[in-house]
Backbone as ProteinMPNN parsed JSONL, in Angstrom:
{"seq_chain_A": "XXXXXXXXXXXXXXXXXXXXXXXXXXXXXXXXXXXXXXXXXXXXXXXXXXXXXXXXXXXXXXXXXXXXXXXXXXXXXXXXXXXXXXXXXXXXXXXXXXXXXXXXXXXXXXXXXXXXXXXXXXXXXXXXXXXXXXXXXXXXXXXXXXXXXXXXXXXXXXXXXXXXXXXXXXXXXXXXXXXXXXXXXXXXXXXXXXXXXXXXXXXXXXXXXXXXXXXXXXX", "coords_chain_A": {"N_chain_A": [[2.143, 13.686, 51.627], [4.872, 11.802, 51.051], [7.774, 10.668, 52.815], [11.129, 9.521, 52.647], [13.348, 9.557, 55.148], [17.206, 8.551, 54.941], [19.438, 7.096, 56.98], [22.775, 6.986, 57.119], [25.238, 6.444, 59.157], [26.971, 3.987, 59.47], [29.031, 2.851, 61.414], [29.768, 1.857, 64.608], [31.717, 2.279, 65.929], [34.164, 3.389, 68.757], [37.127, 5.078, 68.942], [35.873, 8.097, 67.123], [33.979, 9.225, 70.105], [30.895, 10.574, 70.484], [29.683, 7.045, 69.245], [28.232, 6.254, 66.276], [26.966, 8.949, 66.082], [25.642, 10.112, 63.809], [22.806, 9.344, 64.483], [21.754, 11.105, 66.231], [21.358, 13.167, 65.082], [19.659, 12.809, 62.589], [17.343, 11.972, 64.129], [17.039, 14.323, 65.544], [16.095, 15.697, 62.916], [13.726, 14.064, 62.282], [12.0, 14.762, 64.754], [11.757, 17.315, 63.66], [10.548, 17.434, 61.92], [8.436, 15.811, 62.448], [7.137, 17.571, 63.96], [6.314, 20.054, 62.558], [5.743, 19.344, 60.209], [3.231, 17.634, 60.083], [1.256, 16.368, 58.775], [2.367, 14.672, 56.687], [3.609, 11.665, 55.46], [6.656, 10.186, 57.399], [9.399, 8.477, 57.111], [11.908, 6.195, 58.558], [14.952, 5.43, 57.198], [17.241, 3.201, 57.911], [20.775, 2.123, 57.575], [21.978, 0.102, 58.882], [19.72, -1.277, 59.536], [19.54, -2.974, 57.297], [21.31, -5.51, 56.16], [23.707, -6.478, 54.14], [24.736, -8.405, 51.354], [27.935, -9.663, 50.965], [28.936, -10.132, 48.745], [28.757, -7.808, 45.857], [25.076, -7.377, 45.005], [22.751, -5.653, 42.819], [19.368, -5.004, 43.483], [17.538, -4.88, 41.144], [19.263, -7.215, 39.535], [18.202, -9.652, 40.228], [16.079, -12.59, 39.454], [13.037, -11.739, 39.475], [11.685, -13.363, 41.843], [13.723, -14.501, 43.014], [14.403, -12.446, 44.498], [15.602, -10.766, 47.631], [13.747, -10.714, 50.39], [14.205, -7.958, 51.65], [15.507, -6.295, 50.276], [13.501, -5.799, 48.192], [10.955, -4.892, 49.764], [12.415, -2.343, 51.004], [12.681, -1.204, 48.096], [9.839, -0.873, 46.826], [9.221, 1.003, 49.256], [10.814, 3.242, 48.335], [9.747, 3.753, 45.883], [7.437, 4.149, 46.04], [7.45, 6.944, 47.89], [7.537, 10.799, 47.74], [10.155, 12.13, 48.409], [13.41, 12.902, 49.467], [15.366, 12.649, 52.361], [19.168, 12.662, 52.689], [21.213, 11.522, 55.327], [24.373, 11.925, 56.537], [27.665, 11.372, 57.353], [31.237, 12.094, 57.356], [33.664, 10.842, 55.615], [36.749, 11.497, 54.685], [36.295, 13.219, 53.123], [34.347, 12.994, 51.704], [30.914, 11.08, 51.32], [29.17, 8.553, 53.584], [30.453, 5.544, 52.842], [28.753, 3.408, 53.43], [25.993, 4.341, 53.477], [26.253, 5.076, 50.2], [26.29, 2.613, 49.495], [23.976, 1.383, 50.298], [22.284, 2.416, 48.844], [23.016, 2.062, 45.803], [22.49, -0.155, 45.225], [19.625, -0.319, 44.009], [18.248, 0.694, 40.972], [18.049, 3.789, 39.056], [15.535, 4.241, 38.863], [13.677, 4.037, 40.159], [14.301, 6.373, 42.222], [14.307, 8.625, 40.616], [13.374, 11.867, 39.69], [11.913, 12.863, 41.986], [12.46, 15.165, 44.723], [15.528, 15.643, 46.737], [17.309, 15.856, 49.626], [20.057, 16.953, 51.574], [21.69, 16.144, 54.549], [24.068, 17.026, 56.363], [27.023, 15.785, 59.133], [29.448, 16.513, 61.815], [31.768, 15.268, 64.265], [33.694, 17.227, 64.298], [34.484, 20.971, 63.242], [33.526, 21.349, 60.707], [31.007, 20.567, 59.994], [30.714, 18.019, 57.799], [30.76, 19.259, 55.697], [31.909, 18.982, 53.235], [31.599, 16.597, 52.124], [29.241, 16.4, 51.835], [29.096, 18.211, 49.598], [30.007, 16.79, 47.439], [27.738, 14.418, 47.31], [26.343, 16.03, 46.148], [26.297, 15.492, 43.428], [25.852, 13.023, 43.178], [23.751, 12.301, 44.017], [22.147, 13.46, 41.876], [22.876, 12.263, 40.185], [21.316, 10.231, 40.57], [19.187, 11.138, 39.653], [17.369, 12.284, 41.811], [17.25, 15.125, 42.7], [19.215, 17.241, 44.823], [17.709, 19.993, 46.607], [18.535, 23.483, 47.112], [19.833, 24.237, 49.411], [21.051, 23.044, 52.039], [21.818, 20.95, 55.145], [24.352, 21.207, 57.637], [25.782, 20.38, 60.767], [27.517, 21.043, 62.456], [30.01, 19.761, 64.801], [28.636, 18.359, 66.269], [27.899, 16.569, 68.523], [27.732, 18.174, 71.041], [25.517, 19.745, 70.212], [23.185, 18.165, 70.349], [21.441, 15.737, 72.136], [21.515, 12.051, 72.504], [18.478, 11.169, 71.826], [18.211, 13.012, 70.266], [17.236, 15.624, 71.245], [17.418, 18.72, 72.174], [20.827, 19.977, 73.711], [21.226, 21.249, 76.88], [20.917, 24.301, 76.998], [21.366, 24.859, 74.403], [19.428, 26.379, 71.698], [16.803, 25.009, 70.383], [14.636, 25.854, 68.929], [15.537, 27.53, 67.045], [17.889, 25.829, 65.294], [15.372, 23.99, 64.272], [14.32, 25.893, 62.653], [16.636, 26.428, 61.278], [16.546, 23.963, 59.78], [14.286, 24.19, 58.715], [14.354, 25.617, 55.731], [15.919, 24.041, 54.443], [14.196, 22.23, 54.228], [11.8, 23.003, 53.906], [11.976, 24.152, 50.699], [12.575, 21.035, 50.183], [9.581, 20.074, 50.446], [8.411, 21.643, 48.748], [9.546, 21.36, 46.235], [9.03, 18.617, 46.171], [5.963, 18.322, 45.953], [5.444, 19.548, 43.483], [5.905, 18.537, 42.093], [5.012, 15.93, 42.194], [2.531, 16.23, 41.534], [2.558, 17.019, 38.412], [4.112, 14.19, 37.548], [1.385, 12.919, 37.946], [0.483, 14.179, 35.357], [2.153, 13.951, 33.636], [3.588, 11.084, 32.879], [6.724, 10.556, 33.475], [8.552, 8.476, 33.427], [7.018, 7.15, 31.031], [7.75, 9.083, 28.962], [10.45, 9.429, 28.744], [11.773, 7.54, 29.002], [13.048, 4.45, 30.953], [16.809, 3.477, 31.659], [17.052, 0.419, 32.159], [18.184, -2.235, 30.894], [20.135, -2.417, 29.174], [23.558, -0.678, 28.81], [23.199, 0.281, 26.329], [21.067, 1.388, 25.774], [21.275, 3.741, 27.244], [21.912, 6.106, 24.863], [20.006, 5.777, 23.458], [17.901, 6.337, 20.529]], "CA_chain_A": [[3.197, 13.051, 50.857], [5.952, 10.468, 51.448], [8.91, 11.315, 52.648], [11.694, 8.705, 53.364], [14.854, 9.936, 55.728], [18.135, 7.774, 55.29], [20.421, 7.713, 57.896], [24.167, 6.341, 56.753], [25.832, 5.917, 59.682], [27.049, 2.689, 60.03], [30.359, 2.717, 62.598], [29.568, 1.584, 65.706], [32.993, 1.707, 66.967], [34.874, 4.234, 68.983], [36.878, 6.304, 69.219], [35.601, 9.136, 67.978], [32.995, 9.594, 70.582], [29.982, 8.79, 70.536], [29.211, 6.069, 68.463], [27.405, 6.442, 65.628], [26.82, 10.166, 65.813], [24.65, 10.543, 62.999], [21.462, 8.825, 64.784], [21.301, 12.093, 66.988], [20.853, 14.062, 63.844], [18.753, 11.854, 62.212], [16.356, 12.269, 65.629], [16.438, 15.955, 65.403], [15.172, 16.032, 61.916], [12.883, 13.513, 62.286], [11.535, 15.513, 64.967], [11.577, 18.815, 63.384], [9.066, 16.945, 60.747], [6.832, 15.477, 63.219], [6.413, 18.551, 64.895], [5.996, 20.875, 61.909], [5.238, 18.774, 59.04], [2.928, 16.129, 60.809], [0.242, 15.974, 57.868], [3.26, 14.272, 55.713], [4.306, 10.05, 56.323], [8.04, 10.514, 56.945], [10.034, 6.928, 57.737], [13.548, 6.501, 58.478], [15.5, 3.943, 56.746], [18.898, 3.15, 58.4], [21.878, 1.161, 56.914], [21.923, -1.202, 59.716], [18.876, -2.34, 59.178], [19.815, -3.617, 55.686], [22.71, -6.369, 55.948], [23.521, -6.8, 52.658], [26.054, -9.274, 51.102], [29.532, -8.812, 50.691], [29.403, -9.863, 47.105], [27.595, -6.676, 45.424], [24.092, -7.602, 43.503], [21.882, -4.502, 42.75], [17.941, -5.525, 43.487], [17.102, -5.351, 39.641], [20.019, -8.186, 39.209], [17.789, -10.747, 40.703], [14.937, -12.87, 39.151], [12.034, -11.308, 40.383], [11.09, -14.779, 42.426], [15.024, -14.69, 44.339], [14.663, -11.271, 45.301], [15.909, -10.525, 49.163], [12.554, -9.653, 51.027], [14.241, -6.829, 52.873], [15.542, -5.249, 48.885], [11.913, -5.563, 47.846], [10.657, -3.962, 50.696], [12.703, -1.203, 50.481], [12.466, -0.939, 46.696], [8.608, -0.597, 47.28], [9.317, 2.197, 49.77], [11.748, 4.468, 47.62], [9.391, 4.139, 44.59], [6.402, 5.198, 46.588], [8.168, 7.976, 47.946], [7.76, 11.775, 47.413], [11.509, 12.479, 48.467], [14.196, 11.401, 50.317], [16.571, 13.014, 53.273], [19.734, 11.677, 52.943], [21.853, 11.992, 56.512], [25.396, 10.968, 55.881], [28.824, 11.836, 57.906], [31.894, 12.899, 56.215], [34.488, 10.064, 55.246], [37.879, 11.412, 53.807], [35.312, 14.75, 52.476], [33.224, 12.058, 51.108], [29.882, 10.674, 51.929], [29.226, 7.328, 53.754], [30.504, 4.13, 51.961], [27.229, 2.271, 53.773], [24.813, 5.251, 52.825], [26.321, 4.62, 49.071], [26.35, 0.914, 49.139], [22.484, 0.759, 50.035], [21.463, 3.178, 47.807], [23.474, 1.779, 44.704], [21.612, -1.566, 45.131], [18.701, -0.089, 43.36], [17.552, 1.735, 40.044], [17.907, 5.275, 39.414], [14.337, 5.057, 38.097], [13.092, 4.22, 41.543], [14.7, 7.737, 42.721], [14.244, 10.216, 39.916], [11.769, 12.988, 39.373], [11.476, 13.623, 42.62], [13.558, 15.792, 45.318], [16.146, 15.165, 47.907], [17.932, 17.137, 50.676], [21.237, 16.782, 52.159], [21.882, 16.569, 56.033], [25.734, 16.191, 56.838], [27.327, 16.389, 60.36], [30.736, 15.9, 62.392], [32.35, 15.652, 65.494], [34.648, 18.705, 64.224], [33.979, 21.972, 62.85], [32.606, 21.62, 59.558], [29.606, 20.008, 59.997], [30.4, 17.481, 56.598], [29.929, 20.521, 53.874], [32.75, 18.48, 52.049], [30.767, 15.235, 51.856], [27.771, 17.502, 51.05], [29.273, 18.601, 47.881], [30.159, 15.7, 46.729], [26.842, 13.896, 47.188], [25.168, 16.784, 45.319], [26.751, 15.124, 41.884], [25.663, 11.301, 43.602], [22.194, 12.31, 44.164], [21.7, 14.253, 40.681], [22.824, 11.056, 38.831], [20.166, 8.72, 41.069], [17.65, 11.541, 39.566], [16.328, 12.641, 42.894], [17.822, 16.078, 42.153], [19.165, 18.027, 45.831], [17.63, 21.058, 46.568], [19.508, 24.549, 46.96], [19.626, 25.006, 50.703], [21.687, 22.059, 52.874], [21.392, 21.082, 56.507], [25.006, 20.72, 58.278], [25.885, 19.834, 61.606], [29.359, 20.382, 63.263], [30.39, 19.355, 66.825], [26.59, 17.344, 66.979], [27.366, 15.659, 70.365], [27.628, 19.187, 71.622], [24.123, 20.277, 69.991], [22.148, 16.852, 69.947], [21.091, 13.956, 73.124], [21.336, 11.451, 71.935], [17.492, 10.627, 71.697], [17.425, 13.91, 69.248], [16.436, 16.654, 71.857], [18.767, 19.897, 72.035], [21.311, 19.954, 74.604], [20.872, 22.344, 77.652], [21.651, 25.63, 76.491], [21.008, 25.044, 72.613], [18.186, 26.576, 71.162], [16.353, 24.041, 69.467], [13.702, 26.111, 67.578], [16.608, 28.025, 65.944], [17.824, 24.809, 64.522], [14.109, 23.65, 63.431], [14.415, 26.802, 62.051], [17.528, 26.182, 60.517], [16.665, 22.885, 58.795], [13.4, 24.569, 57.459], [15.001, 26.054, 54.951], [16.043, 22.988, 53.464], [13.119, 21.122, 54.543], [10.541, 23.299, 52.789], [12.41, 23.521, 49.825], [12.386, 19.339, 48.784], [8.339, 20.179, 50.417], [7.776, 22.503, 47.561], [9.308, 20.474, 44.62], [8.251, 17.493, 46.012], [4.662, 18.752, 45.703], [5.286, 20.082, 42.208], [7.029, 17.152, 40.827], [4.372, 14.985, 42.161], [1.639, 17.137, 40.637], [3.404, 17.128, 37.372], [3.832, 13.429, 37.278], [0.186, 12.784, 37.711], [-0.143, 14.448, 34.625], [2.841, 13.425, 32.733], [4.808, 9.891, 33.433], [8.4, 10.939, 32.767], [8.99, 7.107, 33.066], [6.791, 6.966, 29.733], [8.208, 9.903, 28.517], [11.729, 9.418, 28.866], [12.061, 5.678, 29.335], [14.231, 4.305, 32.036], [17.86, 2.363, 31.667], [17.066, -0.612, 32.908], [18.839, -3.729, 31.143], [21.348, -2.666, 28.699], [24.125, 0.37, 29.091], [23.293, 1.156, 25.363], [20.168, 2.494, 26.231], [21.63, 5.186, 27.311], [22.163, 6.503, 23.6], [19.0, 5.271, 21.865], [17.671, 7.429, 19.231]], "C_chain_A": [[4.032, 12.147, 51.758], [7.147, 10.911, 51.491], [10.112, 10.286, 53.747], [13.15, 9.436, 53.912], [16.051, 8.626, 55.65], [19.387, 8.352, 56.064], [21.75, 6.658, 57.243], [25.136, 6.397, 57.266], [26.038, 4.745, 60.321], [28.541, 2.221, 61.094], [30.19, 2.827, 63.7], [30.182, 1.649, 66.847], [33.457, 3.096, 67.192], [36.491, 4.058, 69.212], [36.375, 7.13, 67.625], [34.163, 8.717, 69.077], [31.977, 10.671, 70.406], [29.843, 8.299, 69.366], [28.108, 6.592, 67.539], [26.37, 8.119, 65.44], [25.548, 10.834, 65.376], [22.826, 9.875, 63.614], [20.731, 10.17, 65.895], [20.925, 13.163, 65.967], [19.506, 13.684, 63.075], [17.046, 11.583, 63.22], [15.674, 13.704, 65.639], [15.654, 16.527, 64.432], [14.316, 15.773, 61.786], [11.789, 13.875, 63.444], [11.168, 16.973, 64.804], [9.989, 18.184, 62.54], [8.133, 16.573, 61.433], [6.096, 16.883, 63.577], [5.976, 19.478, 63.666], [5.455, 20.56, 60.442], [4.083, 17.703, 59.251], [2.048, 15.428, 59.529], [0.97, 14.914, 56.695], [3.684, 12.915, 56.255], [6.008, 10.515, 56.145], [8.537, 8.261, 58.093], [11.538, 7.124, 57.46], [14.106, 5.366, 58.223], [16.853, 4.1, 57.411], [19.426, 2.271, 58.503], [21.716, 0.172, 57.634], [21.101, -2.047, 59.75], [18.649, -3.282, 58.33], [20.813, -4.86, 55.489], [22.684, -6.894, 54.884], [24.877, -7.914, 52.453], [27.181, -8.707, 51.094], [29.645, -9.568, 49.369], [28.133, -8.953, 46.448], [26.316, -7.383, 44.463], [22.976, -6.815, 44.126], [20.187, -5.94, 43.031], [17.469, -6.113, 42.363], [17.843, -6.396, 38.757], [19.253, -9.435, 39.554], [16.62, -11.043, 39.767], [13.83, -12.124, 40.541], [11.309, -12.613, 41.803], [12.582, -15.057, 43.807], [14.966, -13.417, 44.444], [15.085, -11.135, 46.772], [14.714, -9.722, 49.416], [13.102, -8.218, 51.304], [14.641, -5.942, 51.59], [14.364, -5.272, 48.915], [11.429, -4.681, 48.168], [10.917, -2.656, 50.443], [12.476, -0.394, 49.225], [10.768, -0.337, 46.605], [8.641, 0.986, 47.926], [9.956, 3.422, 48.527], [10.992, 4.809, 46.403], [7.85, 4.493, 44.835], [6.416, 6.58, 46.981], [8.409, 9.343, 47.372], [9.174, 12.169, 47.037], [12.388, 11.995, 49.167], [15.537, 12.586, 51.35], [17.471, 12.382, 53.612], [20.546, 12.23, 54.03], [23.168, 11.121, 56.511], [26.629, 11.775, 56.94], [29.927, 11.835, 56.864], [32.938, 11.643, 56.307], [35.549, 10.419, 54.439], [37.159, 12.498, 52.582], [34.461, 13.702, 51.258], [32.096, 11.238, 51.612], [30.108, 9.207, 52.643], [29.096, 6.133, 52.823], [28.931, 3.387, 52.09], [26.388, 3.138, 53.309], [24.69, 4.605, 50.895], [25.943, 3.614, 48.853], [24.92, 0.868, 49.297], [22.006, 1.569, 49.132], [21.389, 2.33, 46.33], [22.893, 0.349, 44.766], [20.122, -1.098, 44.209], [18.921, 1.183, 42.27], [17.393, 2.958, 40.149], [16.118, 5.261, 39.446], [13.508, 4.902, 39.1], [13.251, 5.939, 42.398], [14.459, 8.872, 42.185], [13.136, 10.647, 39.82], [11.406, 12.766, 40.731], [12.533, 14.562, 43.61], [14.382, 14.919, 46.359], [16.793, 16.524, 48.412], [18.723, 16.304, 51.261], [21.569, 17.116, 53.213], [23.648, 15.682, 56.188], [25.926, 16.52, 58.012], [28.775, 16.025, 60.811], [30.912, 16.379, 63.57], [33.108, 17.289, 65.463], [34.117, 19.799, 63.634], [33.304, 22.44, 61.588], [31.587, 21.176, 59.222], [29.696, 18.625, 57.966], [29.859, 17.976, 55.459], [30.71, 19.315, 53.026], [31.957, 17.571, 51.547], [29.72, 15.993, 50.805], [27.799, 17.572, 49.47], [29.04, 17.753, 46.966], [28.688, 14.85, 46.354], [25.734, 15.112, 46.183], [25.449, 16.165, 43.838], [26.443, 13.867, 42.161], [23.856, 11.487, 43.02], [21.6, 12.477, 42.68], [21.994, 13.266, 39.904], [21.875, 10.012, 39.398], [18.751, 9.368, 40.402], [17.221, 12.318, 40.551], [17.342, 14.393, 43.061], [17.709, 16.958, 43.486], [18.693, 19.01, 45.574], [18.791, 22.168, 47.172], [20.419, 24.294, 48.766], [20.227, 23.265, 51.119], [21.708, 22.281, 54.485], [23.101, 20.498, 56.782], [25.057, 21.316, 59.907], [27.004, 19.82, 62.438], [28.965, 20.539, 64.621], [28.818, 18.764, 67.09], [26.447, 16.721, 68.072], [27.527, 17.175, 71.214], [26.012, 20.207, 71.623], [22.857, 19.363, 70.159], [22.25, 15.91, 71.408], [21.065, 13.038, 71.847], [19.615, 10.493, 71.576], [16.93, 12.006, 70.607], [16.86, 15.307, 69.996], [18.189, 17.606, 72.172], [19.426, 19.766, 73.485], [20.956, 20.949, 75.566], [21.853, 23.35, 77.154], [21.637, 25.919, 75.329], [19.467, 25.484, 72.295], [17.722, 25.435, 69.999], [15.333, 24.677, 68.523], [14.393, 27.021, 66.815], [16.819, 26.77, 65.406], [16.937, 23.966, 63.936], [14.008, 24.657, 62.638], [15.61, 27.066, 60.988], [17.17, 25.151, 59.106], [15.201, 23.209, 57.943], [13.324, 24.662, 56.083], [14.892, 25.202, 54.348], [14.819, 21.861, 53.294], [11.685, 21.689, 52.988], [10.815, 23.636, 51.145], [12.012, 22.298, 48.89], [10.939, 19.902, 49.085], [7.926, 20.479, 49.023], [8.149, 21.724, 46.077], [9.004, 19.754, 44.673], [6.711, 17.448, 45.306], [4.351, 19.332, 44.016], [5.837, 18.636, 41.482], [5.801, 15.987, 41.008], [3.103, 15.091, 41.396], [1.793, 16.55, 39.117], [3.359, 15.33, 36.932], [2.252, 12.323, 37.278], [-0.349, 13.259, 35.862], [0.75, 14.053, 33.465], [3.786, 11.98, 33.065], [6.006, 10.175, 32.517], [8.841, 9.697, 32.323], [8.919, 6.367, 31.456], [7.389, 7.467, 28.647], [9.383, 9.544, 27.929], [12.349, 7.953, 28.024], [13.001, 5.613, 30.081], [15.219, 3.351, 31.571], [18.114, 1.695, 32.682], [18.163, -2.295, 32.684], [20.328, -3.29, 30.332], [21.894, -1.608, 28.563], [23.719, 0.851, 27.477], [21.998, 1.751, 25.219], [19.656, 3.885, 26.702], [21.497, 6.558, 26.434], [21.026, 6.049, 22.711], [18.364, 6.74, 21.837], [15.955, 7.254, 19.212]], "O_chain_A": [[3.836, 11.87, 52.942], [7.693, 11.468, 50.538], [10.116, 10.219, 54.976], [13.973, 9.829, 53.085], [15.768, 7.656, 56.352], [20.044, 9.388, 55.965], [21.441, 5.508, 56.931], [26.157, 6.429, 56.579], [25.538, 4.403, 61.393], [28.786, 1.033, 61.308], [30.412, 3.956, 64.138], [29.879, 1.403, 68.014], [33.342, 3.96, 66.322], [36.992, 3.008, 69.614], [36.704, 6.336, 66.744], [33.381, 7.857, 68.672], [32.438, 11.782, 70.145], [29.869, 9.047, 68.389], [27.182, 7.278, 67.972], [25.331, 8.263, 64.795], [24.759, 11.596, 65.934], [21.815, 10.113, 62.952], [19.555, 10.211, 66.257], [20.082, 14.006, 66.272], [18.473, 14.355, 63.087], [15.978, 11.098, 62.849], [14.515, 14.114, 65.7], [14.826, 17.423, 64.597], [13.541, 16.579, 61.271], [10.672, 13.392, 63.259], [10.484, 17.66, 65.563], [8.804, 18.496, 62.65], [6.979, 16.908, 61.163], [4.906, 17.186, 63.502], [4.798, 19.743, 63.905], [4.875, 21.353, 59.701], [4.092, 16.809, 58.405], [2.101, 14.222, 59.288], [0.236, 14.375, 55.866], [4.104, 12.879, 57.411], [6.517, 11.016, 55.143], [8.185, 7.49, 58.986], [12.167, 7.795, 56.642], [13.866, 4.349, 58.873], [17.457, 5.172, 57.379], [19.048, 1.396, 59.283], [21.258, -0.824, 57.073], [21.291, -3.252, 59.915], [17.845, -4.209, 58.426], [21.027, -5.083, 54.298], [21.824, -7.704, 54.54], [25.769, -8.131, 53.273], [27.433, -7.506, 51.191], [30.792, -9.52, 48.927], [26.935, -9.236, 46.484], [26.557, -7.856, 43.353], [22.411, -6.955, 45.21], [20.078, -7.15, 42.833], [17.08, -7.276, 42.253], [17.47, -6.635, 37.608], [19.778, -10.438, 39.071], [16.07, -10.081, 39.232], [13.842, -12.042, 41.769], [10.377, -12.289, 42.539], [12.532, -15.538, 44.939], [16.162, -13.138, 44.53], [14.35, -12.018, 47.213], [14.486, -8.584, 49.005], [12.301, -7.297, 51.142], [14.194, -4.797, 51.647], [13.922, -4.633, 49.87], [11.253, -3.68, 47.472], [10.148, -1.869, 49.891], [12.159, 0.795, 49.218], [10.668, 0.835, 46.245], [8.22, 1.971, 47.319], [9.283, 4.336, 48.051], [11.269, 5.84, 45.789], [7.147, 5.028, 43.978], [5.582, 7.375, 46.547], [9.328, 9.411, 46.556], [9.528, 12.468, 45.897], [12.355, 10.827, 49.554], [16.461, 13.162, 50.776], [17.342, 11.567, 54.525], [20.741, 13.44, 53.914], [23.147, 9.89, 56.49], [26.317, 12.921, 57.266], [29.679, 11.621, 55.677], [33.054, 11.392, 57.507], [35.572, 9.81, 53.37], [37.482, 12.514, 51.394], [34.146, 13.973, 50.099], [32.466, 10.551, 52.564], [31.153, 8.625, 52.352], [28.093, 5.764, 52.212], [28.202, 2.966, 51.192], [25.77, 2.589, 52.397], [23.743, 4.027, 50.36], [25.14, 3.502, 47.927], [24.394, 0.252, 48.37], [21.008, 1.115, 48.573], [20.355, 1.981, 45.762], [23.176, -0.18, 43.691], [19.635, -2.111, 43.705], [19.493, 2.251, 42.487], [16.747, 3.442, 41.079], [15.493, 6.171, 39.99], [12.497, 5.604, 39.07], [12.345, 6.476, 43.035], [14.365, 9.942, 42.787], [12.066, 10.039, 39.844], [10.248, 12.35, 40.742], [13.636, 14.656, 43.072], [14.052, 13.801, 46.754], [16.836, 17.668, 47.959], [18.414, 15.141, 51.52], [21.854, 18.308, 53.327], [24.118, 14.545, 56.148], [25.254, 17.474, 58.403], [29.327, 15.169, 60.119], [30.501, 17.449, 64.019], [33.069, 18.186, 66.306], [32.924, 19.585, 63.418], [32.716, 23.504, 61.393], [31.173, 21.368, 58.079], [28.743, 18.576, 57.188], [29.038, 17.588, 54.628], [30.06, 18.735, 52.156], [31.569, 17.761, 50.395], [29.542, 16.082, 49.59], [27.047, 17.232, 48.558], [28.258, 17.767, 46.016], [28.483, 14.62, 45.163], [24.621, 14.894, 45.705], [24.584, 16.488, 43.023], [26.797, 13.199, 41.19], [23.147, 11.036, 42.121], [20.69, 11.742, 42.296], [21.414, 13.252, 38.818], [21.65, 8.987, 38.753], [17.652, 8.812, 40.399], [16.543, 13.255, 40.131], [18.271, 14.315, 43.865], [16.62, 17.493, 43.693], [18.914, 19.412, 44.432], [19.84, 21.737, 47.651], [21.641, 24.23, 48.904], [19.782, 22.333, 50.449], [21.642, 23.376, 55.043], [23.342, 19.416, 56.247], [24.549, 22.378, 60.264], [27.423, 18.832, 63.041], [28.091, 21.112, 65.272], [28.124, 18.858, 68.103], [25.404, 16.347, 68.61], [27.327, 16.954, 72.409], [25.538, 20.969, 72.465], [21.703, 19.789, 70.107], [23.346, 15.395, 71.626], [20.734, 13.225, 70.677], [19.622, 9.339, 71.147], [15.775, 12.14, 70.205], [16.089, 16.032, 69.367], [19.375, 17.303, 72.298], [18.685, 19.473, 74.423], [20.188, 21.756, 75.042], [23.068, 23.304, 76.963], [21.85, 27.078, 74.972], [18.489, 24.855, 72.698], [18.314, 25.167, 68.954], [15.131, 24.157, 67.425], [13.812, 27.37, 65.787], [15.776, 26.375, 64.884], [17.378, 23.161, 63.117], [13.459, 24.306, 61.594], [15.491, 27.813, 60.017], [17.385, 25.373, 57.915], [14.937, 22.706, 56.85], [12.547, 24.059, 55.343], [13.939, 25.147, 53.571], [14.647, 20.963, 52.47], [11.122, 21.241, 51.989], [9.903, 23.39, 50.354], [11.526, 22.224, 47.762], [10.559, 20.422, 48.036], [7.254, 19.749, 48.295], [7.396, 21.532, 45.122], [8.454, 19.346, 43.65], [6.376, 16.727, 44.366], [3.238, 19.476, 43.512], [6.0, 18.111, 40.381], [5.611, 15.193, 40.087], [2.667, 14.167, 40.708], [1.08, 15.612, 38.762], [2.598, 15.06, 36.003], [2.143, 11.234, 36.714], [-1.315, 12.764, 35.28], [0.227, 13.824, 32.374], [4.86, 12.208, 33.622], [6.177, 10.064, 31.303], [9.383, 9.54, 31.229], [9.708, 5.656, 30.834], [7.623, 6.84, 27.614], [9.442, 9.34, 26.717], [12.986, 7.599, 27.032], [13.861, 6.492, 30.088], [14.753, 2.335, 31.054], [18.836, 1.881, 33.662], [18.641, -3.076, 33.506], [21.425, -3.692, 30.72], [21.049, -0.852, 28.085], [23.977, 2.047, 27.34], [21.909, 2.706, 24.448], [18.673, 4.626, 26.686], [21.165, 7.668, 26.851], [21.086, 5.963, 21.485], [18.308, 7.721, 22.579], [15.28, 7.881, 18.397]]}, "name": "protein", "num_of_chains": 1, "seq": "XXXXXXXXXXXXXXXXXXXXXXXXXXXXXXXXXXXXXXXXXXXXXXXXXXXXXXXXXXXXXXXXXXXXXXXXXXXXXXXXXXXXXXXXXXXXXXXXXXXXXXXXXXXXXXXXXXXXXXXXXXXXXXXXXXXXXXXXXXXXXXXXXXXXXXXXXXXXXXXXXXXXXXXXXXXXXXXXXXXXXXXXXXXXXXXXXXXXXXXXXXXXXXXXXXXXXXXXXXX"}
């Protein structure tokens, strides 16, 4: 299966120290999966790579012909895509604005029916549960419906190099062991949901709201 990680730290700037935080998390998971998931494509999308406008227009706002290669692209990815690890820091006990902002550029119907999992982290002691929460009611309206089990993260420049390898003195296969949990989890519904849509297209099923909000309500 397909399994895309987004990382949504985009603040480059200190203080706090270090910079950008979340790319040492984002390392660790992405090595927990190589090492224990390897049979699975996993790719890591991260905000920065995306420079998007500063006047908002979703992907599906464009003629198909002015699309932005680099939406496309992505759009392609997310709707190939088993599931999706989103890795987000905590903003005011709320997820990352830049995590949000690239997401909300595209179609729930790219995201739903299949799983996601929630990795939060922070410099301080709560590892971003607050954020967490919150994104469990984000995710569940994109469709891609979190599983039970969450991966946080506090004090991460104390547990994480920054290239993703455990600090001296941290057990690192306790924390592969940690993020299992949540890992095998989306594994297992991913694998059922993908199953499942082989045999039923929810898309057909359902139908997706794509052009007009009263779609919402048809009969």
């Amino acid at each position: 299966m397909k399994f895309l990680v987004f990382l949504g730290t985009a603040r480059d700037s200190t203080p706090p120290k270090p910079a950008r935080l979340g790319v040492r998390v984002a390392k660790a998971i992405l090595a927990s999966l190589k090492s224990r998931y390897d049979k699975h494509e996993i790719e890591l999308i991260d905000v920065l790579d995306y420079p998007l406008e500063t006047i908002f227009k979703p992907h599906f706002a464009y003629p198909k012909s002015k699309v932005p290669r680099e939406l496309d692209n992505l759009a392609e990815k997310i709707a190939s895509a088993d599931g999706f690890i989103m890795v987000s820091p905590e903003y005011n006990h709320s997820m990352s604005p830049a995590l949000a902002n690239l997401l909300n550029h595209f179609g729930s119907s790219l995201f739903a029916y299949k799983p996601s999992a929630i990795a939060t982290y922070s410099a301080g002691q709560w590892g971003g549960m607050r954020a967490a929460i919150g994104m469990r009611t984000y995710l569940s309206e994109l469709g891609c419906l979190p599983v039970s089990a969450m991966i946080h993260v506090p004090k991460a420049q104390d547990v994480f190099n920054a290239n993703g390898s455990a600090q001296a003195g941290v057990d690192q296969d306790s924390w592969f062991d940690y993020f299992d949990r949540t890992i095998k989890q989306m594994v297992w519904w991913a694998q059922a949901a993908r199953e499942q849509r082989a045999i039923v297209d929810p898309h057909k099923l359902i139908g997706d709201f794509k052009k007009d909000p009263s779609q919402r309500n048809v009969s």
